[in-house]
N, C-alpha and C positions, 0 to 999 in steps of 0.2 A: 978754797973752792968747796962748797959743799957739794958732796956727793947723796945719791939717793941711795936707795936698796934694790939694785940692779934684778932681785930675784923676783921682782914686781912686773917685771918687763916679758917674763916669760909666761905670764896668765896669759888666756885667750882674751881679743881683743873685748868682750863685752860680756856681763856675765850671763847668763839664761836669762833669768827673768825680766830684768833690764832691756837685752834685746826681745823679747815676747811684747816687751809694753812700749817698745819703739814700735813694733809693728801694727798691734793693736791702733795705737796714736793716729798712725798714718791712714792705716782704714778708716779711721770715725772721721776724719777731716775730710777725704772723700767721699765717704756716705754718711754725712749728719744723717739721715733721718731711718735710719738701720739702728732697732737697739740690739748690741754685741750683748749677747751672752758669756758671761765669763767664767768659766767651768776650768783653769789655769790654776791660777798658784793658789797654795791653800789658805787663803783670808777665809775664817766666816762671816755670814752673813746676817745671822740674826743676836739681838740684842743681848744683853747681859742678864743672867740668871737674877730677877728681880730681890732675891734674899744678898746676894752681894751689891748690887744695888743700896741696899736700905743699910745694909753694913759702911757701904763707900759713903754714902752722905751722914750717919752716925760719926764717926774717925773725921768726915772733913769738917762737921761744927765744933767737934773735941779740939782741932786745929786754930779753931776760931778764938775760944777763950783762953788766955793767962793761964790760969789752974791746969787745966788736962794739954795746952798745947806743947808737943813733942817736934827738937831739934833733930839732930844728927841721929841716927838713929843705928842699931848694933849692926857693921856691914855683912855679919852673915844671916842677917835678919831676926826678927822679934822673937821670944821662944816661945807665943803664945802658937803660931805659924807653924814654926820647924818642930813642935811637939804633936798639931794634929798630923801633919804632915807623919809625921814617923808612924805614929799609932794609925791613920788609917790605910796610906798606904802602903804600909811595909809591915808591922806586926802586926797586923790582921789579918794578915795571911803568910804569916808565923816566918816572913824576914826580919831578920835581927838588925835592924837599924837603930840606931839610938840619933837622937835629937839633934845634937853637937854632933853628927855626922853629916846635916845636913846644910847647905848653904844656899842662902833665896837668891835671886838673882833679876835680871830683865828683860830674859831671856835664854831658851835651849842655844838659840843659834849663835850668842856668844858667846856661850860656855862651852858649847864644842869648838869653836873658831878659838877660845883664848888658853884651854890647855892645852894645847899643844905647846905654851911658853914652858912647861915645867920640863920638857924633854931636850936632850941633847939632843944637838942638829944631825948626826951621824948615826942615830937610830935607822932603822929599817922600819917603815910603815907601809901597812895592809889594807887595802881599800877596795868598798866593795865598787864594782862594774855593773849594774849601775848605781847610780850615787845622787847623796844631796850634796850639790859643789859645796858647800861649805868645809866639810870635810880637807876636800882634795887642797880647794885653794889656798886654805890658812898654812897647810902644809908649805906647798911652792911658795908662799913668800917668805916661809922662816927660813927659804934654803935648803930642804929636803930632797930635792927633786932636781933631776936632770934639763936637758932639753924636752921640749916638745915635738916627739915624730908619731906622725902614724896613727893620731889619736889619741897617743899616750904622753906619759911623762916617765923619760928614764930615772930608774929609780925610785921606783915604787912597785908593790906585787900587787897588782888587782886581782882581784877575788874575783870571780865572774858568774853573775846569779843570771842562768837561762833558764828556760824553760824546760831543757833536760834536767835539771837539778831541782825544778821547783823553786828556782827563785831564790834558792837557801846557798848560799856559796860553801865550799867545801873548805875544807881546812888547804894553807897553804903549802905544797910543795920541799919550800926553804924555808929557813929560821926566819921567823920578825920577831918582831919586838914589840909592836905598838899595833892592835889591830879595831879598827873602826866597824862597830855592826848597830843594826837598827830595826827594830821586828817592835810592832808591825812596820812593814819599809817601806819609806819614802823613797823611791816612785811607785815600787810595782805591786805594794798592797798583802808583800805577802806575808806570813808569819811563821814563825817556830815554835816548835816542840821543845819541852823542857830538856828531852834526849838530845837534840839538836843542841840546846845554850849548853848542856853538861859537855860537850862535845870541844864544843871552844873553853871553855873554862879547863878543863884537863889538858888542854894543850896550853894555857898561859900557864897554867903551873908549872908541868913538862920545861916547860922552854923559857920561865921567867920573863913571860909577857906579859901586857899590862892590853886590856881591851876595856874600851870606849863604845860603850852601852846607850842608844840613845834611847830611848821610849816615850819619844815625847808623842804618840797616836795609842799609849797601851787602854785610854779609858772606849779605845773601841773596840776592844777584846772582851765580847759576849760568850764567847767557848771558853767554860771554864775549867776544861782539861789545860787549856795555856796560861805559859807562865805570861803576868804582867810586868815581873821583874827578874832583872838578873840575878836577883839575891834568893830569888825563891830556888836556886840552885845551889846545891851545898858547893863551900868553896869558894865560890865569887868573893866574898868579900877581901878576901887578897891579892885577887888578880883584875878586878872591876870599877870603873867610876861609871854611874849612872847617871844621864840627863831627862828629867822631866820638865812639861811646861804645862801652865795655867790654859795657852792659847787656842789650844783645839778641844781640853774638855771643860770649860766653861764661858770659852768667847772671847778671852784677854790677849787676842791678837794686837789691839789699840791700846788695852790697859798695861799690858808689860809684867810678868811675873813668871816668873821660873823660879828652878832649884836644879844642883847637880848634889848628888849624893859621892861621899869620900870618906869610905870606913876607913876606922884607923886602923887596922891589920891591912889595909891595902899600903903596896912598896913599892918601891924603883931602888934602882943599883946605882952607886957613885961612880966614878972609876977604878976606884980599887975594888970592887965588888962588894961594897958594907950597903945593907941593906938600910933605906930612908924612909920616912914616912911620908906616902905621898897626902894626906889629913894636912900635914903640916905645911909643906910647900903650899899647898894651893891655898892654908889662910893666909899666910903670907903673902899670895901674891891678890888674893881677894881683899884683903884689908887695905895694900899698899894701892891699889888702882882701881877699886869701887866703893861707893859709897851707901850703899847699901838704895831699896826699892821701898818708896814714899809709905808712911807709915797707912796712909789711907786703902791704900794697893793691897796692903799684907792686909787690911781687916777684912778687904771684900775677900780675898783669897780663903780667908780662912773662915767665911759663911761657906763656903765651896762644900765644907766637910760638915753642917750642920745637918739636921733629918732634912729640913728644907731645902740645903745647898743639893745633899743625895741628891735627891727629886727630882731638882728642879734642871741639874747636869745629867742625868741619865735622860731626861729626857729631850734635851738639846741631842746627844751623841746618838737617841732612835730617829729622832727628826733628820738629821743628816744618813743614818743606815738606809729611812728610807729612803732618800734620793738615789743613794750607791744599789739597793735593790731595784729599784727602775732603770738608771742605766743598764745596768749588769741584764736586763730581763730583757731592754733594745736591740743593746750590743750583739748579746747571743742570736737574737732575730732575724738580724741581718748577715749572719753567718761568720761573726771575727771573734778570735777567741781570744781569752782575756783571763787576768789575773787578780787577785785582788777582789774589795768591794765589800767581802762578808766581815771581818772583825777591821775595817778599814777603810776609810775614806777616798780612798783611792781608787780605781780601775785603770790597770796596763792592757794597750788595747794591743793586739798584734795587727797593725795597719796596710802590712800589705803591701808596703811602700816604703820610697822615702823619707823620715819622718818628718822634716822642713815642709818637703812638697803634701804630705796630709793636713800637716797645721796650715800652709796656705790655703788650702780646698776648703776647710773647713771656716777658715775666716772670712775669707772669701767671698765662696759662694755661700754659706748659710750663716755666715754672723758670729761663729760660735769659736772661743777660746779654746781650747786645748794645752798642751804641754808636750813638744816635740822630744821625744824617750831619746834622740841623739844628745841632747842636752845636757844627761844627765853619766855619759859615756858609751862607749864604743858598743859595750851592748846591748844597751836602749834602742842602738839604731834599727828603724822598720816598726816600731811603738809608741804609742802615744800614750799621756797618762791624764785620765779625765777625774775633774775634780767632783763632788758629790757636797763643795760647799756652797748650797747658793741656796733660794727660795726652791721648795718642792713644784710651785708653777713655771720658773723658769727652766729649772733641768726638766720639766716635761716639754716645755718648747723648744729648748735644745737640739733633744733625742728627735722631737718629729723633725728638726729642722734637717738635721742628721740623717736621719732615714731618708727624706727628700733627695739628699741628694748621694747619696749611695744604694739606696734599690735599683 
């Protein structure tokens, strides 16, 4: 008899976004002729940086002839890629990355969902409250995680970022072992101080933790008192894996390109206590079950880092600022107070309410998508988090729709 993986059974019945777009669904079937604003999950919206563009179809005619066309390709990607990658963003702003530390990939949200393979099931893992599920879930299905009461999952130590703390979760109570953070964060927008990352990082030392660094929103960090990496903190490199992606600072939400960084002074413990390389596990489990990111993929990527690519992504990431400064200038108007927005694509709105029953009002009666903050954990609930990726004309129609119907 084949049996399943039982620990699947304990997810909640549907995942956030999934049910946001069953409901969405249901609305437009009822009101074809209402256009929904979708201000939800963070897809952009506008086209690809025209110099990756001209790189993507450069690599796809290469593909075309005999002489330059390229097979299988290196699964931790090309080293033309994982060397701008290093030198722009990491030793340019005097993190010690080296090349071969870093691995391309098809995405941040695999690569957070698939390390967690390299960890025994009997670690203690730290999660923040609120959160992107991706995190929480990949956990509960390797088995980490208790029952589900009460909002939670026994066995596990949420971290709890409110609005007393700033958003910033505090160090934990008891030992972990494996701790999950994301600055700037996904949902509530907010960000940390380099005093703050030095803060976690002396505690994985301390306590022979390993933390999971994502930074896949850092190209919207304009304050440049903040760090954009964890590495720009002395020390990380032993106690840190970092996740970046292509999708939010140059548009490759549809094209697919990521990278997670795995210096090799960073470790994990056997069971006898011998220190390992975790560099080394994760090639091995990157070699063994990916195939590496189409050679055409990596060329547009790595137009990304040309004077042109600069340019031409900085100014996609102000095009989006401004939408999150218009909200943010609404929000506050109408009297709700809110988080996020300035080095962040994001806005956590404090709603007032129920968070389901504000995303229905708002789909509703004004058309407009949101992201119910209960979604995202037990302390989201009573927030919403508004996206800032769409057309500058539609998030103005949004807001007024918005205002309509809460003045």
């Amino acid at each position: 008899m084949i049996k399943i993986n039982e620990n699947y059974l304990k997810l909640q019945a549907s995942y956030l976004f999934s049910d946001i777009a069953k409901r969405v669904s249901a609305f437009q079937r009822e009101n074809p002729d209402i256009n929904v604003i979708k201000l939800g999950i963070g897809d952009v919206t506008r086209g690809l940086p025209p110099v990756c563009v001209k790189a993507f179809h450069k690599a796809v005619d290469e593909m075309a002839e005999d002489s330059s066309f390229r097979g299988y390709g290196p699964e931790q990607g090309y080293d033309f890629l994982r060397r701008a990658i290093a030198e722009n963003d990491f030793q340019a702003r005097g993190a010690e990355i080296a090349e071969d530390e870093i691995f391309v990939s098809d995405g941040a949200k695999c690569d957070t969902g698939n390390i967690q393979e390299l960890f025994s099931k009997d670690i203690t893992v730290a999660i923040p409250d609120p959160v992107y599920p991706v995190y929480l879930d990949t956990n509960v299905m390797a088995g980490r995680t208790g029952n589900y009461t009460d909002g939670r999952f026994d066995g596990i130590v949420y971290l709890e970022a409110t609005r007393e703390n700033g958003f910033v979760p505090q160090l934990p109570q008891q030992k972990v072992d494996l701790i999950y953070i994301c600055f700037p964060n996904n949902p509530t927008g907010s960000t940390a101080t380099r005093e703050e990352l030095k803060t976690w990082v002396d505690y994985a030392r301390d306590n022979k933790a390993l933390i999971l660094f994502d930074a896949a929103y850092e190209s919207f960090i304009r304050d440049n008192s903040l760090p954009k990496s964890i590495y720009e903190v002395e020390g990380a490199r032993e106690v840190a894996i970092e996740f970046r992606s292509f999708s939010k600072s140059a548009g490759f939400t549809g094209t697919r390109c990521a990278y997670t960084v795995v210096p090799k002074d960073c470790r994990a413990f056997d069971a006898q206590g011998h220190s390992q390389s975790l560099h080394s596990l994760w090639n091995r489990r990157h070699c063994t079950k990916f195939n590496g990111v189409s050679y055409p993929v990596q060329r547009a990527a790595e137009a990304v880092y040309s004077d042109e690519g600069k340019a031409q992504t900085a100014e996609l990431i102000s095009y989006y600022l401004r939408n999150a400064d218009l909200i943010r200038r609404e929000i506050e108007a109408l009297g709700y107070t809110y988080d996020g927005g300035r080095n962040s694509p994001y806005i956590w709105v404090d709603g007032q309410r129920d968070s389901w029953s504000f995303f229905d009002m708002l789909l509703n009666k004004a058309g407009v998508v949101c992201t119910p903050g209960a979604g995202f954990g037990s302390c989201g609930e009573g927030y919403i988090r508004i996206s800032a990726f769409n057309s500058y004309e539609n998030v103005k129609e949004a807001m007024a729709r918005i205002a309509r119907q809460l003045q």
